[in-house]
VMD Tcl script that builds the backbone (N, CA, C; Angstrom):
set m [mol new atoms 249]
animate dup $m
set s [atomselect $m all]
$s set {name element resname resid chain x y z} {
  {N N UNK 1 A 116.008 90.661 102.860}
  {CA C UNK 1 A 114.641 90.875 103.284}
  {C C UNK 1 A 113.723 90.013 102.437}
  {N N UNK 2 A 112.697 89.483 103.156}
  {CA C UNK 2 A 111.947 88.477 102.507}
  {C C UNK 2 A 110.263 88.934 103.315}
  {N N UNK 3 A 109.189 88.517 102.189}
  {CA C UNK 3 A 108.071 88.728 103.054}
  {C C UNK 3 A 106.992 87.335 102.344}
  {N N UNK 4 A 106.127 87.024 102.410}
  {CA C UNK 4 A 105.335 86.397 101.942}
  {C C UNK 4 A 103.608 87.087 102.118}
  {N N UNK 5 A 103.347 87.439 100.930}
  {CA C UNK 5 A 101.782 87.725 100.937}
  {C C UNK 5 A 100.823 86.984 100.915}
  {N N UNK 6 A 99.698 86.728 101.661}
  {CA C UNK 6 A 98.380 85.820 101.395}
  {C C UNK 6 A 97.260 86.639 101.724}
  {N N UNK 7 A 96.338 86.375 101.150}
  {CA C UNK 7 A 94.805 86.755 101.349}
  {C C UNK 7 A 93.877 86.703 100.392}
  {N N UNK 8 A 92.594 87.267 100.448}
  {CA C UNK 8 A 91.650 86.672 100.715}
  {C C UNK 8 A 91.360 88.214 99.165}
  {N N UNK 9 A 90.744 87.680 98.110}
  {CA C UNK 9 A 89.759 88.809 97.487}
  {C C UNK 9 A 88.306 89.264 97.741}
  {N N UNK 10 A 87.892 90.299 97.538}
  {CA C UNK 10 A 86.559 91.004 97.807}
  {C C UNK 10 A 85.771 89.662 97.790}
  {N N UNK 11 A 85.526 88.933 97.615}
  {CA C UNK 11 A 84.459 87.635 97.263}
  {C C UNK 11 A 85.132 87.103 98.432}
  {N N UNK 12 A 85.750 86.988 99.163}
  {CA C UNK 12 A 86.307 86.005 99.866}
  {C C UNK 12 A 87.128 84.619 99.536}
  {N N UNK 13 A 87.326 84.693 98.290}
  {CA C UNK 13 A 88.330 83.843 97.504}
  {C C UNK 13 A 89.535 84.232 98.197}
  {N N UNK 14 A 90.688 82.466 98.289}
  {CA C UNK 14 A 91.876 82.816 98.527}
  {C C UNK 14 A 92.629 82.754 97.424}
  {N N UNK 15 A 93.531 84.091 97.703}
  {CA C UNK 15 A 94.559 84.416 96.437}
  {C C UNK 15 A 95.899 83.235 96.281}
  {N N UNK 16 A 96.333 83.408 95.177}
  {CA C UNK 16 A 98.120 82.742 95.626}
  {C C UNK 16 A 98.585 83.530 96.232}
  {N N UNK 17 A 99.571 83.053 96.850}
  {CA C UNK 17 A 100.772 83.393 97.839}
  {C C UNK 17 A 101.859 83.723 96.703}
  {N N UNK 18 A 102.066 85.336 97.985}
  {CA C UNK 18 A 103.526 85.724 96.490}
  {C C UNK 18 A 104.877 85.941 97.520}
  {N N UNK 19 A 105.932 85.503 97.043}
  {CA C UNK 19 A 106.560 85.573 98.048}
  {C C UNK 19 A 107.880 86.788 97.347}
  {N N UNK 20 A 107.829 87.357 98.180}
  {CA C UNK 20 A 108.959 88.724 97.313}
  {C C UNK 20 A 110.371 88.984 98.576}
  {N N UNK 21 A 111.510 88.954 97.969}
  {CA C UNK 21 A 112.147 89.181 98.170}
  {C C UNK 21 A 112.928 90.799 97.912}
  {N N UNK 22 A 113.828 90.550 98.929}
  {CA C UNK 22 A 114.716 92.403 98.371}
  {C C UNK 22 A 114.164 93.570 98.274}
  {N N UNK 23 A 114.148 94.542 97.290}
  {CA C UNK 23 A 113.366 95.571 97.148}
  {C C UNK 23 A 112.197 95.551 97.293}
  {N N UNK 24 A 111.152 94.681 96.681}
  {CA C UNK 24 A 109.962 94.030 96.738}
  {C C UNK 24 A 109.359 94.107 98.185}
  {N N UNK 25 A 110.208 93.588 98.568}
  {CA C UNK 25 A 109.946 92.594 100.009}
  {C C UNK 25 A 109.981 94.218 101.196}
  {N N UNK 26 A 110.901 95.036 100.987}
  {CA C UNK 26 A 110.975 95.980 102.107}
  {C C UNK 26 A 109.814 97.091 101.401}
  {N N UNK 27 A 109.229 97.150 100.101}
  {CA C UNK 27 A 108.447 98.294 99.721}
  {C C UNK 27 A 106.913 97.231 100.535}
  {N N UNK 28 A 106.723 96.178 100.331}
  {CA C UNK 28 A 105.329 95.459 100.614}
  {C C UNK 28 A 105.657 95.716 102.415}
  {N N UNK 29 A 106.445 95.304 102.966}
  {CA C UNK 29 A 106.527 95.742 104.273}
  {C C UNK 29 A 106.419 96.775 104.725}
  {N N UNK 30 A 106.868 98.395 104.315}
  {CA C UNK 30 A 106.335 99.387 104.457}
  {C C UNK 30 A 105.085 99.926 104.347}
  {N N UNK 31 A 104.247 99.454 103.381}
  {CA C UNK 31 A 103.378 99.165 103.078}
  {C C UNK 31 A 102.513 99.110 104.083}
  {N N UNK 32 A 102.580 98.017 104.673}
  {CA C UNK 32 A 101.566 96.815 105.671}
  {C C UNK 32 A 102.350 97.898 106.995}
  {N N UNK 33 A 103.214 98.085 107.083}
  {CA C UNK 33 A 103.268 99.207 108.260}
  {C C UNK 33 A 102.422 100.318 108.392}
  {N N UNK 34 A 102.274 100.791 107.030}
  {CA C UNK 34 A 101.053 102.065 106.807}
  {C C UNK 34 A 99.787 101.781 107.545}
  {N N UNK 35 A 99.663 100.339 107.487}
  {CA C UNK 35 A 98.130 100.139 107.801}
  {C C UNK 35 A 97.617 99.720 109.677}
  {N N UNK 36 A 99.183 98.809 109.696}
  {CA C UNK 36 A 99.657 98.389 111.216}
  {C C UNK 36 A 99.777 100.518 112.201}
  {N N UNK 37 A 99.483 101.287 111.173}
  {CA C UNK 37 A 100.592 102.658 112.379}
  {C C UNK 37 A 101.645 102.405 112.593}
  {N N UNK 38 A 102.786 101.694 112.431}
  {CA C UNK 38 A 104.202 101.414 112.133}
  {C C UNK 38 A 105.136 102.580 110.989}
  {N N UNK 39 A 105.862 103.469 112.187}
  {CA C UNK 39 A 106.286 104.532 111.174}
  {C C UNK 39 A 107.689 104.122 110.552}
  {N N UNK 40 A 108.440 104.696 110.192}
  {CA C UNK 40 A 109.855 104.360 109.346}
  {C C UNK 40 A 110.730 104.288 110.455}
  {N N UNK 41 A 110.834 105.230 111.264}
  {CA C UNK 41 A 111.460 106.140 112.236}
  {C C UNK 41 A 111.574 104.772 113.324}
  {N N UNK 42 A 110.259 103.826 113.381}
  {CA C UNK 42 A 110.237 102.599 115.010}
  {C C UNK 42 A 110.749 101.574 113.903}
  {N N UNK 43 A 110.888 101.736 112.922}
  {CA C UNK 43 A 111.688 100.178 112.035}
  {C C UNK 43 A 113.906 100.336 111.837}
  {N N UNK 44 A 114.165 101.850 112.250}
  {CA C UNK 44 A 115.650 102.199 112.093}
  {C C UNK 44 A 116.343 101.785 113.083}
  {N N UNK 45 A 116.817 100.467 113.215}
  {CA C UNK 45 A 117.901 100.187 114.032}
  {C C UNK 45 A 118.340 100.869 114.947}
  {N N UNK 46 A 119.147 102.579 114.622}
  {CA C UNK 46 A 120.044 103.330 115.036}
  {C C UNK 46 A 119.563 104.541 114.392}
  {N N UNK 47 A 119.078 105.087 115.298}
  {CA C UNK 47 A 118.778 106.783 115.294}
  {C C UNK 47 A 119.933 107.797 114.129}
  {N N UNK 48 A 121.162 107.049 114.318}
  {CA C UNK 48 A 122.268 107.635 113.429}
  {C C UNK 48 A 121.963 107.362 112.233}
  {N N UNK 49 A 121.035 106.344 111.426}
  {CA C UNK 49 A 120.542 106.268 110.092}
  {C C UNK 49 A 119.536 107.357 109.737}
  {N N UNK 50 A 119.053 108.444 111.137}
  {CA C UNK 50 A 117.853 109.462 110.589}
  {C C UNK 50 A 118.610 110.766 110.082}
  {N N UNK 51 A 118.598 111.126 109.223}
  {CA C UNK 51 A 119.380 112.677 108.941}
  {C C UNK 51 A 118.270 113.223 107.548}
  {N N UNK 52 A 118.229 114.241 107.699}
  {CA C UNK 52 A 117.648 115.128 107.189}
  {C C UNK 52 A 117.944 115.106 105.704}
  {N N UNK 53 A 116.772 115.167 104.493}
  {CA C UNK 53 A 116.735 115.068 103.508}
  {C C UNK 53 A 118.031 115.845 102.613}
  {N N UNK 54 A 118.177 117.161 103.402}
  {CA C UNK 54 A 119.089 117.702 102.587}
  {C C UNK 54 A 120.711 117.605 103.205}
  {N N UNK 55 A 120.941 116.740 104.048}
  {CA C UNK 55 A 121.901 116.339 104.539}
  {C C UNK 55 A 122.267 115.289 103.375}
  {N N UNK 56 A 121.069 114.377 103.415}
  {CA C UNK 56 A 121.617 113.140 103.048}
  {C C UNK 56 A 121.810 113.294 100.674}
  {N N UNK 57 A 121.359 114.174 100.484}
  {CA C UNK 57 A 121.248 115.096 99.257}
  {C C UNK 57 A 122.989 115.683 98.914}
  {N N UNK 58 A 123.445 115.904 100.447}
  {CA C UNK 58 A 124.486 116.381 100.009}
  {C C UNK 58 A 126.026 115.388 100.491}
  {N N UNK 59 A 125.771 113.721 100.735}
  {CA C UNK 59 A 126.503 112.917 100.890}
  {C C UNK 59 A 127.438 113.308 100.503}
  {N N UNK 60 A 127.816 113.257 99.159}
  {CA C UNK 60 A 128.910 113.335 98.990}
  {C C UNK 60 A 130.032 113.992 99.394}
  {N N UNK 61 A 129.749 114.903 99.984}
  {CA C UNK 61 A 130.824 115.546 101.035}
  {C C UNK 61 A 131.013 114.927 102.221}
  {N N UNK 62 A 130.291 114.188 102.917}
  {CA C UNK 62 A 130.480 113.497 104.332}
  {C C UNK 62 A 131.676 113.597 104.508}
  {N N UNK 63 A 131.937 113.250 105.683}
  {CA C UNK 63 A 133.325 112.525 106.532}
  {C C UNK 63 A 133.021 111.549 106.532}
  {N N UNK 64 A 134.010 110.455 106.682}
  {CA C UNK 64 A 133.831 109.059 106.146}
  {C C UNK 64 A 133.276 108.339 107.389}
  {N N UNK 65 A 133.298 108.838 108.216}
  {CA C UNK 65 A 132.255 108.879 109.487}
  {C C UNK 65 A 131.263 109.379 110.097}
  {N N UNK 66 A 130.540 109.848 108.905}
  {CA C UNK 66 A 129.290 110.773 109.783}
  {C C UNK 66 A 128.369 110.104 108.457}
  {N N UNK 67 A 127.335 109.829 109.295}
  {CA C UNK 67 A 126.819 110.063 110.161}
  {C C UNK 67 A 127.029 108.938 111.051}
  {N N UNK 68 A 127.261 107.727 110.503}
  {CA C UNK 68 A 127.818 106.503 111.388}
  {C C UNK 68 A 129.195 106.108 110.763}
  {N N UNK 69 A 129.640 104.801 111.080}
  {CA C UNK 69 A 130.776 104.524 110.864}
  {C C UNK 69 A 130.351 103.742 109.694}
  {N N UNK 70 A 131.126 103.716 108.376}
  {CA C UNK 70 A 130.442 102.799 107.459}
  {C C UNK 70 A 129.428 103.575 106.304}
  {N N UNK 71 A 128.655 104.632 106.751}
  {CA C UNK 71 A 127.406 105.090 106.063}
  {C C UNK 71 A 128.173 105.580 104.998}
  {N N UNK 72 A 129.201 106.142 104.647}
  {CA C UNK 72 A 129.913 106.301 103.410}
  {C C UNK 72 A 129.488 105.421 102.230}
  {N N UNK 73 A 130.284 104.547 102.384}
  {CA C UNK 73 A 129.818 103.437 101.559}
  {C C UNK 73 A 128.742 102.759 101.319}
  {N N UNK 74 A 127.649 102.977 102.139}
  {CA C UNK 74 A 126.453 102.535 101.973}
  {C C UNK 74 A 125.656 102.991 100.623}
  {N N UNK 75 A 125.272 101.715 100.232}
  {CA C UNK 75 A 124.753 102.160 98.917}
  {C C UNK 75 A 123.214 103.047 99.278}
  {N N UNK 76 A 122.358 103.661 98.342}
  {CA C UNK 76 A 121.204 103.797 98.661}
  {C C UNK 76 A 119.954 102.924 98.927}
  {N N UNK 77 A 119.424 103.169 99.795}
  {CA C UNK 77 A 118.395 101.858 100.153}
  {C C UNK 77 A 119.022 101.036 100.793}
  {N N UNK 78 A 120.089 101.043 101.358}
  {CA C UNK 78 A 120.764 100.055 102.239}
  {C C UNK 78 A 121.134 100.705 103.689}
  {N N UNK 79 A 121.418 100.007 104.660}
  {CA C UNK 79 A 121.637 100.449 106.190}
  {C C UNK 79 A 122.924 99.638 106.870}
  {N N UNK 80 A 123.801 100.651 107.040}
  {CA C UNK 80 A 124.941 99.922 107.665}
  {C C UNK 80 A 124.910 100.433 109.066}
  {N N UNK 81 A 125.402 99.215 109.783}
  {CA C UNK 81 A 125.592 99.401 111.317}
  {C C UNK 81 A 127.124 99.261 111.646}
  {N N UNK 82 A 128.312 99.397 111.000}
  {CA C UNK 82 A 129.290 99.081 111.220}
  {C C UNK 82 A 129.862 99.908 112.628}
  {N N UNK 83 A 130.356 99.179 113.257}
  {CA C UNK 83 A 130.665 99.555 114.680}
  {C C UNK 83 A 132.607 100.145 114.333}
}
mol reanalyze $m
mol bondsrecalc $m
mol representation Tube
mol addrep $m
């Protein structure tokens, strides 16, 4: 994930350009969704990445297939689509 920021300060001065990658890059994009009305829920690939806080609290018990194929191993902050 990659994003690039530009704009403009209260004076109307232009800022530098920051360009953020990775963690960076998906927290500044959430972000700018806040402001777009863009919820979490219209950015998830696959409905099978939504599960409930205390589901996902209690991973470590999963089946190595639930909630998708793959989500086992998925680290945190990451999204697998493995078919």
């Amino acid at each position: 994930s990659e994003v690039v920021l530009s704009g403009w300060d209260s004076t109307g001065v232009e800022r530098d350009s920051r360009h953020l990658v990775g963690l960076a890059a998906r927290i500044a994009q959430h972000e700018f969704d806040h402001l777009d009305g863009v919820l979490f829920t219209q950015r998830v690939p696959n409905q099978n990445f939504l599960v409930p806080q205390a589901s996902f609290d209690a991973r470590n018990g999963w089946a190595r297939d639930w909630p998708s194929q793959g989500s086992y191993n998925t680290l945190l902050g990451e999204l697998c689509d493995e078919k």
